[in-house]
N, C-alpha and C positions, 0 to 999 in steps of 0.2 A: 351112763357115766357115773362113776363112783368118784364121790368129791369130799376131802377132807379140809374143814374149819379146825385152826386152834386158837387160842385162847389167847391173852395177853401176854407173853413171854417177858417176864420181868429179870431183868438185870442176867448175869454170868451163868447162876445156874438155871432158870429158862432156855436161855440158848441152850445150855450142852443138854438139858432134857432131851430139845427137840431135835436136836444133831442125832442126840445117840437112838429117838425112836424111828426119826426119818433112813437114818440108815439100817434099819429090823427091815419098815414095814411102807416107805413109802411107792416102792411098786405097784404095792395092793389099791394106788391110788392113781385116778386118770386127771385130776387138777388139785393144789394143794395151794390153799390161804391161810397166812396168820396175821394176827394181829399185832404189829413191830411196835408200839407208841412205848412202850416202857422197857426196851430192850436194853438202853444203854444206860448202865446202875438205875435201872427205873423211872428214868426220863430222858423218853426222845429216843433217836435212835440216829446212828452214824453211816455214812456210805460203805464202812469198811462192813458191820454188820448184816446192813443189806444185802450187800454181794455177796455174804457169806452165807447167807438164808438162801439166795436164788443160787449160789451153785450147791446147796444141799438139796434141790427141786423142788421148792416152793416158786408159786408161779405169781401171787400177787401176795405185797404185804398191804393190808389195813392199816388204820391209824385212830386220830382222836386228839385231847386237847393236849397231847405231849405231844405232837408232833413236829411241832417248830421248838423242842427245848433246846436240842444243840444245832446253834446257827451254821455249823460246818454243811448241814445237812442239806439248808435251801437250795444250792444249782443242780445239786443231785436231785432233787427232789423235781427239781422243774423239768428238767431232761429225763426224769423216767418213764415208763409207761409201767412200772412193777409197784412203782411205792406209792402210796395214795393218803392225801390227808382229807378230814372230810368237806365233803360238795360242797354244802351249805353256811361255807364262812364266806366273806365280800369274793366279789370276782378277780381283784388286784393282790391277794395273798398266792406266794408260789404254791405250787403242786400242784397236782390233779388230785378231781375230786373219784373219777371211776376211770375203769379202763377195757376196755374189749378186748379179749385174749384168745384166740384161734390154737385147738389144741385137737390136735389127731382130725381135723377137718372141722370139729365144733367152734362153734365161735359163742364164749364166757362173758357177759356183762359183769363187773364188780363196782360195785360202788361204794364207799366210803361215808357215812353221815353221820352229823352232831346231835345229839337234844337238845331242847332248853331249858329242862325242868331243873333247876341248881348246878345248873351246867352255865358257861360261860355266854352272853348274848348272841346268837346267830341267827342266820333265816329262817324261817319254818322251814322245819325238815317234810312237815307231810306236801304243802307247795310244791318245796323244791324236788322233794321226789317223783311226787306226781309228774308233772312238765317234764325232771329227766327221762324218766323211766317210758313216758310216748314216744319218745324222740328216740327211743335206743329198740323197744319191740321190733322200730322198722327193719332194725338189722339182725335182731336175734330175741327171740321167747326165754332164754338164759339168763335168768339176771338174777344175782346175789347181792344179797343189803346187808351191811354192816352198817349196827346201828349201833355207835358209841353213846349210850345215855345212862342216866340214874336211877330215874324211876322205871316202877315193873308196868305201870300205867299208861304211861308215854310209849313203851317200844310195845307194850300191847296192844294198845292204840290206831298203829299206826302200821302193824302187821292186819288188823281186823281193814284198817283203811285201803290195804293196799293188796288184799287176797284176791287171788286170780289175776294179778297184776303182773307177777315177777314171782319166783321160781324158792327162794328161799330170805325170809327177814330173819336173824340173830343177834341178840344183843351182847356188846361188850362194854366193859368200864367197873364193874362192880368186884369181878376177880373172884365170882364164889357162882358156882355153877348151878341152875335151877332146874329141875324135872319135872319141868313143863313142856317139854318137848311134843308135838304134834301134829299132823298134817290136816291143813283144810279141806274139806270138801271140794274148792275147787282147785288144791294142786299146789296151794303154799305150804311151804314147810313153817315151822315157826319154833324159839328157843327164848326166854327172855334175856339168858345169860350163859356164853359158852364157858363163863370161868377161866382159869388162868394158869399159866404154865411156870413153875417156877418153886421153893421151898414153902413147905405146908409150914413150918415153923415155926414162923410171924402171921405178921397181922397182915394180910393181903401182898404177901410179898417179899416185906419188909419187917426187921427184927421187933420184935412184941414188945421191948421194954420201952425201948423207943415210944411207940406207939403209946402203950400205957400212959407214961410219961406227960405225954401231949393230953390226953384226956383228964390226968389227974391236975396240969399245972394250969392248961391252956396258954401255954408258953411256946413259943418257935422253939423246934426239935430238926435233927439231920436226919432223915431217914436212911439208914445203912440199906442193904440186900439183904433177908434173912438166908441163910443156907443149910441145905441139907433135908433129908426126906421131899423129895422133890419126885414132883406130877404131872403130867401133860393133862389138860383137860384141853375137849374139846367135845364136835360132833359129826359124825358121816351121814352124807347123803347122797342117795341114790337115784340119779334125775333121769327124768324120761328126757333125753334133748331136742326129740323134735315136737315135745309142745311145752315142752319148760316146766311140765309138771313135776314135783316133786313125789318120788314113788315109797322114799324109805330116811325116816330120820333117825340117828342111834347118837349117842352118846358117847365119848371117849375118856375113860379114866385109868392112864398108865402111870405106873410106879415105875419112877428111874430105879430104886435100888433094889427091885427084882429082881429086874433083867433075865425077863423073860426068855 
């Protein structure tokens, strides 16, 4: 099964990135994940966007600590089985933390999880994965980790903790893509960061001067959407599904304004 991760899709031009490369090339794929937390102007994300990713044929959206930023979003959130914010915040916050997804007879674990290295307070993520991650082999060798965190340390960590476990760990949250990309020995794939889909322009996202701004004043700033020369990053892999091994990890870096 050929499986495509994208990257953080940050505000307006994120999305039409990923519209305009999902309608090139997303046949060439048998399940399609991104990660929605910064879709709507770069925080949080809306039901209207979601439905608009799942009927472009994305099959689960990830998340992270923007995912509760616009409140319109929690009943939808609680009612889907597509959008996922991560596992390891209390048990009484809405959303799901993973989801099972049955695709051409395969059946997909996704999970969703936080860090907590300068990241906001949550469970341990190696815990909480661990416990998940027994309870879900019963029903499928398939399982993909989306690991929203900061440091390279932590999702390194925690990929070495959890090898042979589950089928592919990759990190998001940083918005800048690493080529560390590798398969373990026993069958995990591993990335510390898929990068992010959206205008190279600015500063992660968002317009540079802005950004500078903040660094030179240390003053509250707006963060605008930068636009323009805009990039899908992400990564493809190639699973074996009936032992969940990972056979092939690649890297994705498209130029919207080639168009190929």
């Amino acid at each position: 099964m050929k499986i495509l991760i994208v990257g953080d899709i940050v505000g307006r031009p994120g999305r039409n990135t990923l519209k305009e490369y999902l309608e090139k090339y997303k046949d060439n794929y048998d399940f399609i994940i991104v990660n929605g937390e910064n879709s709507a102007g770069g925080f949080g994300i809306t039901e209207k966007i979601a439905e608009e990713f799942l009927s472009w044929g994305v099959d689960v959206i990830t998340g992270g600590n923007h995912s509760w930023d616009k409140k319109e979003i929690y009943e939808y959130m609680n009612n889907s089985e597509s959008l996922l914010r991560p596992f390891n915040y209390p048990a009484n916050v809405c959303g799901k933390g993973y989801t099972i997804k049955e695709k051409n007879g395969v059946k997909i674990a996704v999970i969703s999880l936080q860090g907590r290295v300068f990241m906001n307070v949550v469970d341990c993520p190696f815990v909480a994965l661990k416990n998940l991650v027994s309870e879900i082999k019963k029903i499928t060798p398939n399982i993909i980790v989306d690991f929203h965190a900061e440091a390279s340390s932590e999702k390194i960590a925690l990929s070495k903790y959890m090898t042979g476990e589950i089928s592919l760990l990759y990190g998001t949250h940083t918005h800048v893509q690493t080529a560390d990309e590798r398969i373990y020995k026993e069958g995990t794939a591993y990335i510390t960061d898929v990068g992010m889909t959206g205008s190279q322009n600015g500063v992660i996202g968002t317009i540079a001067e802005t950004v500078i701004n903040k660094f030179l004043t240390s003053l509250p700033q707006k963060f605008d959407i930068a636009e323009g020369n805009e990039f899908l990053n992400g990564i493809e892999i190639d699973l074996d599904t009936n032992t969940g091994k990972a056979k092939v990890i690649k890297r994705v870096n498209w130029e919207r304004t080639k168009q190929e």
